[in-house]
C-alpha positions in Angstrom: 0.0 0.0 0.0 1.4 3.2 -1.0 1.0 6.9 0.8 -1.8 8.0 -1.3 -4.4 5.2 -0.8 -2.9 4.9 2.7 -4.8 8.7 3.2 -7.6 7.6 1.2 -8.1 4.4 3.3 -7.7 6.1 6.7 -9.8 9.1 5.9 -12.7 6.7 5.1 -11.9 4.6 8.4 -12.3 8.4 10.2 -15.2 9.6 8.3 -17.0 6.2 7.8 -18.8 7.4 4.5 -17.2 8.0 1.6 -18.8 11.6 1.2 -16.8 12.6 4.3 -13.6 11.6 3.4 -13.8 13.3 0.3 -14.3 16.6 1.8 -11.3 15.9 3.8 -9.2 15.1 0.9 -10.3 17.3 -1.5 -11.9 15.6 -3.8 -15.0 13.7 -5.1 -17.2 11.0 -3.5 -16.7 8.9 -6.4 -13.0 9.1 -6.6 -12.8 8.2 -2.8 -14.9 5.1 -4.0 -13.0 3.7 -6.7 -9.8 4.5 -5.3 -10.8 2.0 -2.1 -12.0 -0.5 -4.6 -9.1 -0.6 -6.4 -7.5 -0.9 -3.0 -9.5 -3.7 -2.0 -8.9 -5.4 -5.3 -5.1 -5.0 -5.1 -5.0 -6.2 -1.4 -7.3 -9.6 -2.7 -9.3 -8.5 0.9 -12.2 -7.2 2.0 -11.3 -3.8 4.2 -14.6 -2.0 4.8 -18.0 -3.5 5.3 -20.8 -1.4 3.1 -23.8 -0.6 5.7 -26.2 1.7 5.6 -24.8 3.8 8.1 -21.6 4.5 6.1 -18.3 2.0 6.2 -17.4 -0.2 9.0 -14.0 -1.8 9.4 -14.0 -5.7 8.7 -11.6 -7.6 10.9 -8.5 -6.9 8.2 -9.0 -3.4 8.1 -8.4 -3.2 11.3 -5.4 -5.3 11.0 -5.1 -2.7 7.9 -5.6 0.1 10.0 -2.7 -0.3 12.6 0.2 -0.6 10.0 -1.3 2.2 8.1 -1.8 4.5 11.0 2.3 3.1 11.7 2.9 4.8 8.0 1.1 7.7 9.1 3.1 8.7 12.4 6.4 8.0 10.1 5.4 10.3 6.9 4.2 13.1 9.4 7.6 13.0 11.5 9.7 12.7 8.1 7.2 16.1 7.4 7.9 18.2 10.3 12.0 17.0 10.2 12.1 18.4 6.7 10.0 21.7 7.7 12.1 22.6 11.1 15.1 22.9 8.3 13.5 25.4 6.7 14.7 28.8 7.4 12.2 30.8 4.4 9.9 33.2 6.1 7.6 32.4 3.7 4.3 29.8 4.1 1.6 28.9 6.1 1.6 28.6 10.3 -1.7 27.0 11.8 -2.5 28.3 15.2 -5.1 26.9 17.6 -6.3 28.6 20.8 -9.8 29.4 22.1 -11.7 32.4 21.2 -11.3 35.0 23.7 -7.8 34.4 23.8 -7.7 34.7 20.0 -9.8 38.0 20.2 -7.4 39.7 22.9 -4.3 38.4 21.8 -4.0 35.9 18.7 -5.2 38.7 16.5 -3.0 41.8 17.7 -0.1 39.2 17.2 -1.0 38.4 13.6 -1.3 42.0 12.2 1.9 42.7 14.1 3.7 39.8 12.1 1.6 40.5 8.9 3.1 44.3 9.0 6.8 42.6 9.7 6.4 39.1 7.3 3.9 39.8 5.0 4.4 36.1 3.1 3.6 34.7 6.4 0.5 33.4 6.6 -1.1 32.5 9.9 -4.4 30.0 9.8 -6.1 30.5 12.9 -8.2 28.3 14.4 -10.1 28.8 17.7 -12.4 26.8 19.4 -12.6 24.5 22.6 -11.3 21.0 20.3 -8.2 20.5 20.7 -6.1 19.8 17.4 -3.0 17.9 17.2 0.4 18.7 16.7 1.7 15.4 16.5 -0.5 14.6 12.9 0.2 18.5 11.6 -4.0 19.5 12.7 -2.0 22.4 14.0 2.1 23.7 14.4 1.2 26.0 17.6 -0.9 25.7 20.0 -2.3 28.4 22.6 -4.3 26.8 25.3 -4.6 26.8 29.3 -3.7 23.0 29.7 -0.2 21.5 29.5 0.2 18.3 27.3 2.0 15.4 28.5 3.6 14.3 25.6 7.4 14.6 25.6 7.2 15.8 21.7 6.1 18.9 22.2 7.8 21.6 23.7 5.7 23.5 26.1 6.1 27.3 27.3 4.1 28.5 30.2 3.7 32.2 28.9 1.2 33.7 31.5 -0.5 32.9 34.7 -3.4 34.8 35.7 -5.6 34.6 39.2 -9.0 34.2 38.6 -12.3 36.8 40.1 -15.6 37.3 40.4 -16.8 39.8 37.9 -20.3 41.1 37.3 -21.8 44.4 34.9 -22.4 47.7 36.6 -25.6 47.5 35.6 -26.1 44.2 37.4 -25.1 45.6 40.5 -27.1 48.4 39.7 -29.8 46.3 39.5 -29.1 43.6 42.2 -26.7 45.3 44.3 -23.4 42.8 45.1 -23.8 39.7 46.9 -22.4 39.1 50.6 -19.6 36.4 50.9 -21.0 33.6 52.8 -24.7 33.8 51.4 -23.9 31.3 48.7 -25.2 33.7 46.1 -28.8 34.1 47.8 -31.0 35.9 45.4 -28.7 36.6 42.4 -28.0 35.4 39.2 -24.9 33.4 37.9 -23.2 32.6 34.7 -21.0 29.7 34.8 -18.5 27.7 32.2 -20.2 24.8 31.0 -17.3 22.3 31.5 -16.9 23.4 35.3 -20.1 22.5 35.6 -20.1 19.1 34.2 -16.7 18.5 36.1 -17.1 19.1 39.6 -20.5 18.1 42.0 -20.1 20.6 44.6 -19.3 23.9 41.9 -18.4 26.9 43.4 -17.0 30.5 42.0 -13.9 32.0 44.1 -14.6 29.4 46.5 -18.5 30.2 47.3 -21.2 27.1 47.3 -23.9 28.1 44.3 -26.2 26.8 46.9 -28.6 29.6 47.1 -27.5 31.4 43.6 -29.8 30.6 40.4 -27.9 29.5 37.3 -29.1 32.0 34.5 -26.8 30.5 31.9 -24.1 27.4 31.1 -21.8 28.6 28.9 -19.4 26.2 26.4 -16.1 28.9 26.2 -14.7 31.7 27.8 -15.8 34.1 25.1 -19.2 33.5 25.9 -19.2 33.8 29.4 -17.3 37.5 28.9 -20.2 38.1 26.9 -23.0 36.7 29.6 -21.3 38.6 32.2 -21.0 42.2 30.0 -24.7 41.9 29.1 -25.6 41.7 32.5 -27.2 38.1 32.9 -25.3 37.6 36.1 -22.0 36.6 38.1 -19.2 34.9 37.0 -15.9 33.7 37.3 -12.9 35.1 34.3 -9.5 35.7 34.5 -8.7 39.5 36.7 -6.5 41.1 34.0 -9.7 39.9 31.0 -12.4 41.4 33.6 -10.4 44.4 34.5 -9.7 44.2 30.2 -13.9 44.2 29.8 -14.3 47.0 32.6 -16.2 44.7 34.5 -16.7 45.2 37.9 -14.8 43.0 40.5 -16.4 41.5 43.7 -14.7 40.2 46.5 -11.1 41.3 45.3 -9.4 39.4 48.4 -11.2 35.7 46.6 -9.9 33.9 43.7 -10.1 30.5 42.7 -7.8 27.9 44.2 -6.6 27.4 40.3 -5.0 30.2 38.2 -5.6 30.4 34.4 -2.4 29.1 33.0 -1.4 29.8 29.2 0.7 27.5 27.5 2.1 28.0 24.2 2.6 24.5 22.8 4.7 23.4 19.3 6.4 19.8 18.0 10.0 20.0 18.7 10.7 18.9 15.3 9.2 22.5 14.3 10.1 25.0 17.0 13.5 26.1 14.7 11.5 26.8 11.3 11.4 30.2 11.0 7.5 31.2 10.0 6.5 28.9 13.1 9.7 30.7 14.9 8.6 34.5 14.2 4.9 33.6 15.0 5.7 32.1 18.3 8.0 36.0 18.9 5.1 37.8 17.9 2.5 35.7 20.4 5.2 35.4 23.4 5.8 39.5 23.1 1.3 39.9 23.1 1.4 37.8 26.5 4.3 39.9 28.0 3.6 41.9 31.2 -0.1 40.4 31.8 1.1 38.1 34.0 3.7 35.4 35.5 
């Protein structure tokens, strides 16, 4: 099996129908079809099993599926070897991060390096998947978790404690709430993942007990948002609030956990020099907001 049907046949075995795997690769349905056909046909075995919920792996495609995902891991390192040579500031960089932090950060650093490399081309891409770096999804990543792996090269590039924020005209509305009522009588917005993660949720260390949840938001952008339009109470990073002219409550509270932000690349690429002047540009946007 060479390279090329290697892609078509594990882009099928991701999508499971033929129509996705085309608009992953580029090209038609019918050419995804006859190219795992002929794949089938040159193997003399039966790789996919044709339901009507799109195609299943038979017992050899799995087999299939291990050595080619084996090919995979090799082509993509043999990719990002030849690509950390490459000193041309010329090219595409993908970055990943989530929204808000693409909004107050990602952005500024782009039209700084667009003024400074303008054949540098940054593909930004922000939401709250995370893409690899080890299959090429992505060459830098911008996120508040650490990876584990030990091929990626990981640079903690702020720290930031984490307050209670509400509108002025919230407050205006519903005054501010007393630290130990457990949010009696107000409203609260709250990340929708924190929710789902912990039993007993709290914001800056206070029970929700007596609070009522207005709205579960899924990022960070969205709970700025909630909390600017006045829905409620929530939890966001100090220097974002203090960015948003939010009001802060309880300025002596934060949560146990700051908001770390890593900036994460493959050490095979961290020399090439568009990922290398994108990083600069990122690092210097960071600078001064926090540890």
């Amino acid at each position: 099996m060479n390279w090329d049907d290697a892609r078509v046949f594990l882009a099928v075995c991701r999508e499971s129908t033929l129509r996705g795997a085309a608009r992953v690769l580029g090209v038609d349905q019918a050419t995804v079809g006859r190219r795992i056909n002929a794949l089938e046909k040159s193997l003399s075995a039966t790789l996919f099993l044709r339901t009507s919920e799109g195609y299943a792996l038979t017992a050899v495609g799995e087999a299939a599926l291990r050595s080619v995902e084996k090919m995979e891991r090799s082509a993509l390192e043999l990719e990002r070897q030849i690509q950390g040579l490459d000193e041309r500031l010329t090219g595409t960089v993908r970055v990943s991060t989530t929204d808000s932090l693409a909004i107050d950060f990602l952005i500024p650093a782009i039209a700084r390096l667009h003024e400074q490399h303008p054949d540098v081309r940054v593909h930004l891409d922000a939401s709250t998947q995370f893409l690899s770096l080890a299959k090429r999804e992505t060459d830098i990543a911008v996120r508040n978790m650490r990876p584990d792996s030990p091929d990626l090269i990981a640079r903690r590039i702020a720290r930031w404690p984490v307050g209670l924020f509400a509108s002025q005209a919230y407050i205006d509305r519903h005054g501010a709430p007393e630290p130990g009522s457990l949010f009696e009588g107000h409203d609260l917005v709250v990340y929708h993942a924190y929710l789902q993660s912990q039993k007993d949720m709290t914001l800056v260390c206070e029970p929700l007990g007596r609070g009522r949840i207005a709205a579960t938001l899924s990022s960070g952008l969205l709970v700025r948002r909630s909390i600017a339009a006045g829905i409620g109470i929530g939890e966001m990073p100090v220097c974002t609030g203090e960015r948003d002219g939010l009001v802060r409550l309880w300025p002596e509270r934060t949560r146990p956990m700051p908001y770390d932000v890593w900036l994460v690349t493959h050490a095979d690429l961290r020399h090439t020099a568009r990922v290398r002047v994108v990083i600069d540009e990122i690092v210097a946007g960071f600078a001064g907001t926090g540890d």
